[in-house]
ZAKENU-368361 format. One line per field, with one value per residue: x, y, z of N, C-alpha, C in turn. Coordinates in Angstrom, 3 decimals. Atoms other than C-alpha are relative to their C-alpha. Example, Ala and Ser with C-alpha at 12.3 -4.5 7.8 and 13.67 -1.06 7.14 Angstrom:
n_X = 0.890	-0.820
n_Y = -1.190	-1.190
n_Z = 0.000	-0.060
ca_X = 12.300	13.670
ca_Y = -4.500	-1.060
ca_Z = 7.800	7.140
c_X = 0.900	-0.770
c_Y = 1.200	1.090
c_Z = 0.000	0.730
% end
This chain:
n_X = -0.012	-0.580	-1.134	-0.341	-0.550	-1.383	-1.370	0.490	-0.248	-1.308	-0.835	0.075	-1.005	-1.366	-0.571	0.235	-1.427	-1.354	-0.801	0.817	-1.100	-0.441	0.321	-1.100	-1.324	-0.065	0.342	-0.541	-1.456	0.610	-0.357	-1.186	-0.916	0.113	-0.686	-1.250	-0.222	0.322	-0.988	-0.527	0.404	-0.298	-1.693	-0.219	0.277	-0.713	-1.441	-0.031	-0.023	-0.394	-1.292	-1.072	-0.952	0.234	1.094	-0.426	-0.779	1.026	0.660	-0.611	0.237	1.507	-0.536	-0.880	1.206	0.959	-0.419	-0.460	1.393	0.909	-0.658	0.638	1.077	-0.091	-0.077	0.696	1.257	0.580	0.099	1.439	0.380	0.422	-0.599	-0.700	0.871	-1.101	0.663	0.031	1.034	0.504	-0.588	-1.398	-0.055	0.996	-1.728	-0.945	0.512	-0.117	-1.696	-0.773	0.021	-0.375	-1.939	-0.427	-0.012	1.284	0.472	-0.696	0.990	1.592	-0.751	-0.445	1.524	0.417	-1.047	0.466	1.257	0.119	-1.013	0.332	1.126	-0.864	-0.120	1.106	0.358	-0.730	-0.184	1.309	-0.564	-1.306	0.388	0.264	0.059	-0.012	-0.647	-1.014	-0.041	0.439	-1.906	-0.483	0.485	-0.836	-1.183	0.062	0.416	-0.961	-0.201	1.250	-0.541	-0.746	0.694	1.075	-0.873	-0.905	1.117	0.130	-1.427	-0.079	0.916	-0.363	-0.722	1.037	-0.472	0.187	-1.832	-1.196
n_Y = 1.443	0.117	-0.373	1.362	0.682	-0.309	0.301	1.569	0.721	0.260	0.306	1.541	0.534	0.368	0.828	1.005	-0.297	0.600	1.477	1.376	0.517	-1.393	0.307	-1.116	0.676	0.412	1.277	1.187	-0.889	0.550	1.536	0.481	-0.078	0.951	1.838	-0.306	0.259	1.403	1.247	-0.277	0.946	1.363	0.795	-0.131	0.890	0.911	0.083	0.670	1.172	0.925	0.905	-0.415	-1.102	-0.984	-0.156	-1.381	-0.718	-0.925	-1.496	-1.825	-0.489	-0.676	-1.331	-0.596	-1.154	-0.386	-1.404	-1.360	-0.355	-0.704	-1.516	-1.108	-0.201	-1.218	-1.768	-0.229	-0.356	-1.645	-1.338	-0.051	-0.249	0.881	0.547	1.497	1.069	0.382	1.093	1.100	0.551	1.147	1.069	0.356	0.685	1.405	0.716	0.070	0.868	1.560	0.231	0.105	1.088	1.526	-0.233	1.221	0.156	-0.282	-1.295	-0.136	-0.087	-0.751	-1.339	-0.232	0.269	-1.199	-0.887	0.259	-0.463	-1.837	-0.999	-0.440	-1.399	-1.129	-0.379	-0.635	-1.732	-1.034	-0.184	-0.630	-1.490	-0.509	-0.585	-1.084	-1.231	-0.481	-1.199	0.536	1.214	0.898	-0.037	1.063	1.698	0.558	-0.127	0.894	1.620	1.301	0.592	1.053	1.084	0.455	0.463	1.462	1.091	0.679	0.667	1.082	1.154	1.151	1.402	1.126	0.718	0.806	-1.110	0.984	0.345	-0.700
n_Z = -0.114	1.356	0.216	-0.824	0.924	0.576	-0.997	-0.159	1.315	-0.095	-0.913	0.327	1.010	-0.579	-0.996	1.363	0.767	-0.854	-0.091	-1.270	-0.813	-0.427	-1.149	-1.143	-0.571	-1.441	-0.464	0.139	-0.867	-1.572	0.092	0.060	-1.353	-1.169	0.849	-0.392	-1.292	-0.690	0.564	-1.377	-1.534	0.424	-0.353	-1.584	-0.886	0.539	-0.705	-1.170	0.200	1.185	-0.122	1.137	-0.276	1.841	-0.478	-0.863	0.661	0.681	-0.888	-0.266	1.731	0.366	-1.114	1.410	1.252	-0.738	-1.007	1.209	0.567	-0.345	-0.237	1.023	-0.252	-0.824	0.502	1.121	-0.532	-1.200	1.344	0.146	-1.411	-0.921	-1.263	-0.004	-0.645	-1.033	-0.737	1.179	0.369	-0.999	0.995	-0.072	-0.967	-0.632	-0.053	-0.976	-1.083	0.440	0.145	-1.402	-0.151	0.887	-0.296	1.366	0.954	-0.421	0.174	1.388	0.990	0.372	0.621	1.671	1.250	-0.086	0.651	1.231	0.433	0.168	1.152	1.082	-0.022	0.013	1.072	0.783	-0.837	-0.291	2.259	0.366	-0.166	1.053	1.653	0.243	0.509	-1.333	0.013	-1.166	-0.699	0.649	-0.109	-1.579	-0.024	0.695	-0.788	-1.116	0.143	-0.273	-1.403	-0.130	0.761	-0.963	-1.227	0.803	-0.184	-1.228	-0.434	1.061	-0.101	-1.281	-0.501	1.352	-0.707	-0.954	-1.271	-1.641	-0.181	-0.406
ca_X = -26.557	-25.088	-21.724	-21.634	-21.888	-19.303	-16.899	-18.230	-17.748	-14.278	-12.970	-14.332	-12.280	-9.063	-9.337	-10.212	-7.118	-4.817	-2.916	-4.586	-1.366	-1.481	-2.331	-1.445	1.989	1.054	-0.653	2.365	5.321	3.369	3.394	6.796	8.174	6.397	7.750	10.980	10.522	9.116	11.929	13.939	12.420	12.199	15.977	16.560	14.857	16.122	19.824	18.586	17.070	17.911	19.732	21.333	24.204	23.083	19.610	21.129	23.591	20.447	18.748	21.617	21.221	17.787	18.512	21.322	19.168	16.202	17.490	18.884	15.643	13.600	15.981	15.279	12.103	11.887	13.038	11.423	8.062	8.928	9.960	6.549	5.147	4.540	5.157	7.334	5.230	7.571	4.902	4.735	1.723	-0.740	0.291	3.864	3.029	1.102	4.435	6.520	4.299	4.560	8.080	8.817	7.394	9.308	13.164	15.105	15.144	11.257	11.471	14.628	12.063	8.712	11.462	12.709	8.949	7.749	10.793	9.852	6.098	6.764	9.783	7.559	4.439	6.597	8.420	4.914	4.053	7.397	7.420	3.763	4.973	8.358	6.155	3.792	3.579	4.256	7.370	10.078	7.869	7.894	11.974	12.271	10.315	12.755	15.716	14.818	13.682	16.851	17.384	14.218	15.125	18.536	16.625	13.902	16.849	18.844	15.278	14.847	18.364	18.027	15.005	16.556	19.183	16.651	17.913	16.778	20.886	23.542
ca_Y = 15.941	15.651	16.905	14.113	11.731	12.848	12.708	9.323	7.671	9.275	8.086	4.540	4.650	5.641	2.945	0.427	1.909	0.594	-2.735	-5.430	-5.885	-1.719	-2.626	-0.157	-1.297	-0.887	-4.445	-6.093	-3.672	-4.529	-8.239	-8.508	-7.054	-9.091	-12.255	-10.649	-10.577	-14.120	-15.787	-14.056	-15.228	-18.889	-18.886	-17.672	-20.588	-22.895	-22.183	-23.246	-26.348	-27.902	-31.020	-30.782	-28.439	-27.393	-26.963	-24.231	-23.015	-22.026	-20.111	-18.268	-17.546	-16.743	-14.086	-12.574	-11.803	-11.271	-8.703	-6.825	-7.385	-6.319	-2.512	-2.231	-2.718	-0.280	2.522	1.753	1.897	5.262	6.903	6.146	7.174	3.994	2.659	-1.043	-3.449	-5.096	-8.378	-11.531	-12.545	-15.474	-18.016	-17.436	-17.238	-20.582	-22.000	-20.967	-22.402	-26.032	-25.829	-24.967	-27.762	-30.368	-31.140	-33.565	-34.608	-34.345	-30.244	-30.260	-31.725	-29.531	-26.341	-27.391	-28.480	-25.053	-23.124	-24.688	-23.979	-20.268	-19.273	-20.643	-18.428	-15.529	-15.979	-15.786	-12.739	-11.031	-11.894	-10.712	-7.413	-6.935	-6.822	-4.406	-0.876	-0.074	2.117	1.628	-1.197	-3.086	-2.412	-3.952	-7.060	-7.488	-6.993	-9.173	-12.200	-14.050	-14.276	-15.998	-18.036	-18.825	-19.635	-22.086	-23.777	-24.217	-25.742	-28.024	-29.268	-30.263	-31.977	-34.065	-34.956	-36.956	-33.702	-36.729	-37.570	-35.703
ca_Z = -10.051	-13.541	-12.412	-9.330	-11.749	-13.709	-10.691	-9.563	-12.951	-13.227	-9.965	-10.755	-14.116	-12.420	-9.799	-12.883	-14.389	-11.387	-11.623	-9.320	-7.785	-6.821	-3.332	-0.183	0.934	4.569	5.286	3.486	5.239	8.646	7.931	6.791	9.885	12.371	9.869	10.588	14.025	14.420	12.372	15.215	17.977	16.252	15.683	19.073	20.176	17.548	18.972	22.238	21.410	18.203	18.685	15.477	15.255	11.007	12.741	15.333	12.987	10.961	13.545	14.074	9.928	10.377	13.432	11.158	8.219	9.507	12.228	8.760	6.848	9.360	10.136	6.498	6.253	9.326	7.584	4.652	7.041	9.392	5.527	5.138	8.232	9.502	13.228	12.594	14.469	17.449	17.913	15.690	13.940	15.671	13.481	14.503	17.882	17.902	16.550	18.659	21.898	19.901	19.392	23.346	24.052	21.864	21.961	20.021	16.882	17.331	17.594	14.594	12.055	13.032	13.021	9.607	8.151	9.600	7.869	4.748	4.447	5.804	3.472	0.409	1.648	2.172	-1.016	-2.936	-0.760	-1.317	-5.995	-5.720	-4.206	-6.068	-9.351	-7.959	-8.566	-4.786	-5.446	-1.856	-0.484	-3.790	-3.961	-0.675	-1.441	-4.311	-2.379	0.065	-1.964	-2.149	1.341	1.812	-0.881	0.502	3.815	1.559	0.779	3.678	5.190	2.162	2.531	6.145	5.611	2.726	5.244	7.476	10.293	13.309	12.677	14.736
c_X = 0.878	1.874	0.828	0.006	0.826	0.959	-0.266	1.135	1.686	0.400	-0.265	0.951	1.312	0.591	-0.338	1.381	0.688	0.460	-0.428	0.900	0.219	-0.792	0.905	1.228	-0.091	-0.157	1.416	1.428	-0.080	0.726	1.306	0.993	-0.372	0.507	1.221	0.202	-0.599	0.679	0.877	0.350	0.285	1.542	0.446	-0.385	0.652	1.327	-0.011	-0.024	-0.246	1.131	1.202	0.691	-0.562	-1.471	0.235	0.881	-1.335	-0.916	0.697	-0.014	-1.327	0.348	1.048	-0.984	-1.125	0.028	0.490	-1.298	-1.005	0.386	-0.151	-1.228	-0.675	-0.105	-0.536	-1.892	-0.147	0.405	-1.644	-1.101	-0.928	0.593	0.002	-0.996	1.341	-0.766	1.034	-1.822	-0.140	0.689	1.440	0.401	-0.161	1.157	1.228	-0.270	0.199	1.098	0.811	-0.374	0.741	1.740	0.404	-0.070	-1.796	-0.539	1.215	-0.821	-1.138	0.788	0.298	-1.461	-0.389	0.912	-0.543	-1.390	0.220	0.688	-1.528	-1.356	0.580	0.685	-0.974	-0.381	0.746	0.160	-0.971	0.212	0.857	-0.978	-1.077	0.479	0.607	1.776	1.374	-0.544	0.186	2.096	0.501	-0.091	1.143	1.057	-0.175	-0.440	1.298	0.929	-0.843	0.134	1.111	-0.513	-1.190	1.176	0.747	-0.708	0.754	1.225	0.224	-1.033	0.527	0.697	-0.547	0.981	0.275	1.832	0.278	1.194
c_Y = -0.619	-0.006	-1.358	-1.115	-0.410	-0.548	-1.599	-0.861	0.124	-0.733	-1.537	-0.146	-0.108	-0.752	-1.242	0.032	-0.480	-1.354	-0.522	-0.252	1.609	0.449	0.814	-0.972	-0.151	-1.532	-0.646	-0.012	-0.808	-1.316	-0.239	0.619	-0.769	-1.306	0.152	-0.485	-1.561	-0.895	0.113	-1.058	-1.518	-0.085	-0.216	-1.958	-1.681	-0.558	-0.734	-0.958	-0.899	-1.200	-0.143	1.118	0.799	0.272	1.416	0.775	0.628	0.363	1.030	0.487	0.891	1.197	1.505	1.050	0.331	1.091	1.182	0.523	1.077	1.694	0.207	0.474	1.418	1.250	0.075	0.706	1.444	0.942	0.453	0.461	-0.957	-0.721	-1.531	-0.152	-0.657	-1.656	-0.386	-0.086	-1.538	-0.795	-0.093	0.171	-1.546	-1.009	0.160	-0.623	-1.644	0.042	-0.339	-1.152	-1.402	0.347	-0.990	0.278	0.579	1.749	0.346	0.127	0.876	1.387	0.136	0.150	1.653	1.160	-0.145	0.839	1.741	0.995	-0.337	0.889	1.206	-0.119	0.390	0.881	1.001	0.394	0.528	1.667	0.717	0.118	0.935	1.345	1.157	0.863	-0.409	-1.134	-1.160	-0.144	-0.806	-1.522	-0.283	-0.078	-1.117	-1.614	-1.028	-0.492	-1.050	-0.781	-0.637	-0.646	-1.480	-1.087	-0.825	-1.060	-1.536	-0.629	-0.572	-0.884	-0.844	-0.914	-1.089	1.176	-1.083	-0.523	1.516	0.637
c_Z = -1.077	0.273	0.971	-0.381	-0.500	0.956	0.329	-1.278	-0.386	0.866	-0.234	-1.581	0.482	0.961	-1.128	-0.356	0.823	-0.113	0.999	0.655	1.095	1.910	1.084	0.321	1.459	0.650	-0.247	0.519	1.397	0.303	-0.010	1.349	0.845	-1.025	0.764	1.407	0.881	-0.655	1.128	1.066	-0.140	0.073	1.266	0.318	-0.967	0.597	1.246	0.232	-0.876	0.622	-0.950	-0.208	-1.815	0.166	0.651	-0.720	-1.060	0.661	0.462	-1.522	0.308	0.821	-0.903	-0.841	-0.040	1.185	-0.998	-1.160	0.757	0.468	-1.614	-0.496	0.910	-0.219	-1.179	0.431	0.402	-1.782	-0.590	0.285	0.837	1.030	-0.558	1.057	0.837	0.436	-1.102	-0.161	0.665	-0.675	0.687	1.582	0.494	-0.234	0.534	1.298	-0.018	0.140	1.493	0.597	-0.198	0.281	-0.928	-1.339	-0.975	-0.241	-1.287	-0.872	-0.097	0.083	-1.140	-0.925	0.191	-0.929	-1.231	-0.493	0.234	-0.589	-1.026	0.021	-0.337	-1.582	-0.949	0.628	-0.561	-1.875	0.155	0.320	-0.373	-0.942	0.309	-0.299	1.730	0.116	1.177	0.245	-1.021	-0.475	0.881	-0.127	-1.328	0.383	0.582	-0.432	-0.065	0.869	0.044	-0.603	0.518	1.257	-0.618	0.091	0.540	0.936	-0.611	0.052	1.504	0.191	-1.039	0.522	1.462	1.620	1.057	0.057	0.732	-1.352
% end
């Protein structure tokens, strides 16, 4: 009984000992590919019906780097031995259903507001994972943050420009 103890007690020190940030990489690999693949889809549909031309010119941005994020990601996952995810997360379904709905100036602004709020999630997702301990997936998220950034900004500068203009 003495010796089960022992083991016990170790294995609770060396998970004590881990960095709070030393979190499996799968959940946040997963996630960031279906992001990938629902900025995608969003541009896609941005291009279609943005009225503003610096509206559609940044869904074909997003498509772009996001079609390169998510092939690295990819191989960062199958090195891993994890199957890439091919959906989107609900959330980024439920915004894409609103969006097909809307046109105008009307679906410009709730494409740009949405860009906004989901780069700066994603950027705190992707610094919280660059400074873990996570080894390729925590390489990736540093790689990849100043796209997303680039993309925050390109948002933030069309909503500054009241977008509802031509």
């Amino acid at each position: 009984m003495t010796a089960k103890l022992l083991l016990l007690a170790a294995s609770v020190a060396v998970l004590a000992a881990l960095p709070a940030s030393a979190e499996p990489p799968r959940p946040f690999l997963l996630k960031a590919i279906q992001g990938d693949n629902a900025e995608i889809r969003l541009g896609k549909l941005a291009q279609r019906k943005a009225e503003n031309r610096q509206v559609r010119d940044f869904g074909a941005t997003l498509i772009d780097d996001h079609r390169m994020a998510r092939d690295q990601a990819s191989q960062v996952a199958q090195r891993l031995g994890i199957d890439p995810p091919s959906g989107v997360a609900p959330e980024a379904k439920r915004e894409y259903s609103k969006l097909e709905g809307m046109s105008g100036p009307r679906f410009d602004r709730e494409f740009v507001s949405y860009m906004i709020g989901d780069h700066q999630k994603d950027i705190a997702e992707f610094k919280r994972e660059a400074r873990s301990d996570n080894g390729p997936v925590g390489r990736l998220a540093q790689k990849q943050l100043p796209t997303l950034e680039k993309h925050l900004h390109i948002a933030e500068n069309l909503a500054d420009q009241r977008i509802s203009r031509r």
